[in-house]
C-alpha positions as CSV (number, residue, x, y, z in Angstrom):
1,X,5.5,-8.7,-7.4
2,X,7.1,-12.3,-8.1
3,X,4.2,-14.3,-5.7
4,X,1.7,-11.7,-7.0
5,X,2.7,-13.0,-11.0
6,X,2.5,-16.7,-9.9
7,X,-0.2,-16.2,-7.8
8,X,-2.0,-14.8,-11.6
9,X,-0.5,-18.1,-13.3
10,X,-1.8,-20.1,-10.8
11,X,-5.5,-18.6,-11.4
12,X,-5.4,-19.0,-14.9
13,X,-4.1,-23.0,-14.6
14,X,-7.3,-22.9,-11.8
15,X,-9.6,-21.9,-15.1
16,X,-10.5,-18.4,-13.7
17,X,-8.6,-14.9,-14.8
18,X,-5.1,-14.1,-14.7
19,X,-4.9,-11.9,-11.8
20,X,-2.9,-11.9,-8.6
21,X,-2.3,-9.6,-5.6
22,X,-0.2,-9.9,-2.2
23,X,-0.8,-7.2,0.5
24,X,2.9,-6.3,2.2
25,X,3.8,-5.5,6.0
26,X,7.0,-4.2,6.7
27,X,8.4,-6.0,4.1
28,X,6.3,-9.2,4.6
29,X,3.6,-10.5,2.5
30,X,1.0,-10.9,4.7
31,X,-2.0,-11.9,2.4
32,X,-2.5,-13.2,-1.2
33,X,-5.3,-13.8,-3.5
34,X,-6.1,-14.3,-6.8
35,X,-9.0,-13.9,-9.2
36,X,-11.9,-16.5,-8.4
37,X,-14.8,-14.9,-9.9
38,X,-15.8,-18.0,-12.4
39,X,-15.1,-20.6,-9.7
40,X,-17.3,-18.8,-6.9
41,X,-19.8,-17.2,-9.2
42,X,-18.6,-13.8,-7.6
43,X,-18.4,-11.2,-9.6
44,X,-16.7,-9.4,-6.5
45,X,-14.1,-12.0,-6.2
46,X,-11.0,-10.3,-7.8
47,X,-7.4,-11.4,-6.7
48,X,-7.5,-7.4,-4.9
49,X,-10.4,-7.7,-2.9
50,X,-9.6,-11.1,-1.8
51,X,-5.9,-10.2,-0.8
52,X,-7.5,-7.2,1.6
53,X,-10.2,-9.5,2.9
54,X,-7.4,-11.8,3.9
55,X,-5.2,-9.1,5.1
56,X,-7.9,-7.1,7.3
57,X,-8.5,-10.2,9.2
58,X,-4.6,-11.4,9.6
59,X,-4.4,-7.6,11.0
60,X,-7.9,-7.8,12.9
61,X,-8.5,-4.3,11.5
62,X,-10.6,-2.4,8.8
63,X,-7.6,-0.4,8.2
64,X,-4.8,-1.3,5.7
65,X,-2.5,2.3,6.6
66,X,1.1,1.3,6.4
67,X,0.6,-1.8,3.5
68,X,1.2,-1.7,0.2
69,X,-0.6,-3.6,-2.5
70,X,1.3,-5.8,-5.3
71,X,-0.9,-6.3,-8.0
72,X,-0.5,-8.2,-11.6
73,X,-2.5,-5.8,-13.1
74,X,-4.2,-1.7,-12.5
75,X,-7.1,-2.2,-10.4
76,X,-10.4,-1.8,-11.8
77,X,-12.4,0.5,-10.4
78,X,-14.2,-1.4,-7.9
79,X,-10.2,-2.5,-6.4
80,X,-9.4,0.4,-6.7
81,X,-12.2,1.6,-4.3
82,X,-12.1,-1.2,-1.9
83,X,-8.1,0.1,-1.8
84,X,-9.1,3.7,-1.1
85,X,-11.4,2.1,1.5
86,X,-8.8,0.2,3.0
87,X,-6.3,3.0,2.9
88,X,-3.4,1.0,1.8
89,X,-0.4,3.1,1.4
90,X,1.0,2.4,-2.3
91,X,-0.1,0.1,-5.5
92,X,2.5,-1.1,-7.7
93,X,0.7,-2.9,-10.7
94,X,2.8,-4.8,-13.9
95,X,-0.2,-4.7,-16.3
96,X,-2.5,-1.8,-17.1
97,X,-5.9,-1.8,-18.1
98,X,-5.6,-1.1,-21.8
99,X,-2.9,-4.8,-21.4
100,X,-6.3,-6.1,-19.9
101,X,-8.5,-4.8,-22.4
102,X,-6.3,-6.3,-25.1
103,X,-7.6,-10.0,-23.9
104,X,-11.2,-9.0,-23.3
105,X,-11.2,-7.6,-19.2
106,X,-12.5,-4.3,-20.0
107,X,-13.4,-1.5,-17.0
108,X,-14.1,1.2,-20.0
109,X,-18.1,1.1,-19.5
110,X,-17.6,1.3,-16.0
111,X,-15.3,4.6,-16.2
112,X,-17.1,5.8,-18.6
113,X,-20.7,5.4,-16.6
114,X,-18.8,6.9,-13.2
115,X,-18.4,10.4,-15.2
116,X,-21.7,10.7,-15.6
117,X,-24.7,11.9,-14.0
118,X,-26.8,9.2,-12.3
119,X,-29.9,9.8,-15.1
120,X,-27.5,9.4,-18.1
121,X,-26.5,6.2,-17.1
122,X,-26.8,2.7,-18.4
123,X,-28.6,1.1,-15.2
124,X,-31.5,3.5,-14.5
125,X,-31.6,4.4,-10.9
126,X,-34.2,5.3,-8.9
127,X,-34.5,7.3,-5.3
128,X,-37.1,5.9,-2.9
129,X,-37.7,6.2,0.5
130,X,-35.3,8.8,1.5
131,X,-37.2,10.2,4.5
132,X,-37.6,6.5,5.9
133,X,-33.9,5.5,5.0
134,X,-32.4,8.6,6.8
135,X,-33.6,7.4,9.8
136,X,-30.8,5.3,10.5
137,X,-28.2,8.1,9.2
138,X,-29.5,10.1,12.1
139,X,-29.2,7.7,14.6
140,X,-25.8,6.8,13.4
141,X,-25.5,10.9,13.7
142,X,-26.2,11.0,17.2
143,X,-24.6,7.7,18.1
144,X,-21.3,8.6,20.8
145,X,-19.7,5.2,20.8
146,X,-19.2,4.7,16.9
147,X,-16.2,3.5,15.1
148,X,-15.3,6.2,12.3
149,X,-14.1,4.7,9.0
């Protein structure tokens, strides 16, 4: 959690958010990132997404089982996906979200909007060409070489 904390310092000195994360291997830190979402115009680009990024490729793997994830703060709910994804064992986090919300990084809107039903929500959404777009759930269906993640 110590590299994870300066890795958060260091962002905010860089001039983007104060978030850091380091993923850990058998008691190695084997990737770290930190937030860079105003420097790379990246609204994906939070210190948790980059430190798997980093760590999938280190491990040549989609698959994070038997790491754990240091983080400066709770991940918001896209982290916090991407860490399901990833299947990382444990998170341990110092901040929460409401210490976030306090200086202006809230996810409330976004947990909010995920309880919802799709036509309640605040970004309409539309279904379109289902019948076309299934074609390549079916091929992927009856595919006997794929790689199940």
């Amino acid at each position: 959690m110590i590299r994870a904390i300066e890795l958060s310092i260091k962002s905010v000195n860089t001039g983007t958010g104060p978030f850091g994360s380091v993923i850990v291997k058998d008691n190695k830190i084997i990737s770290e990132g930190f937030n860079t979402v105003t420097l790379s115009n990246d609204p994906t680009s939070h210190a948790e997404i980059a430190a798997i990024r980093i760590a999938c490729k280190e491990l040549k793997n989609f698959s994070l089982k038997g790491c754990d994830l240091y983080t400066t703060c709770e991940p918001c709910p896209m982290c916090l996906s991407a860490i399901y994804w990833a299947r990382i064992d444990k998170i341990y986090y110092a901040n929460t979200r409401n210490d976030a919300q306090k200086i202006d990084f809230s996810d409330a809107l976004i947990y909010e909007e995920l309880n919802k039903s799709i036509k309640d929500r605040k970004i309409p959404m539309h279904q379109i060409m289902r019948d076309e777009a299934l074609k390549a759930f079916e091929l992927w269906d009856k595919k006997t070489d794929k790689v199940k993640y």
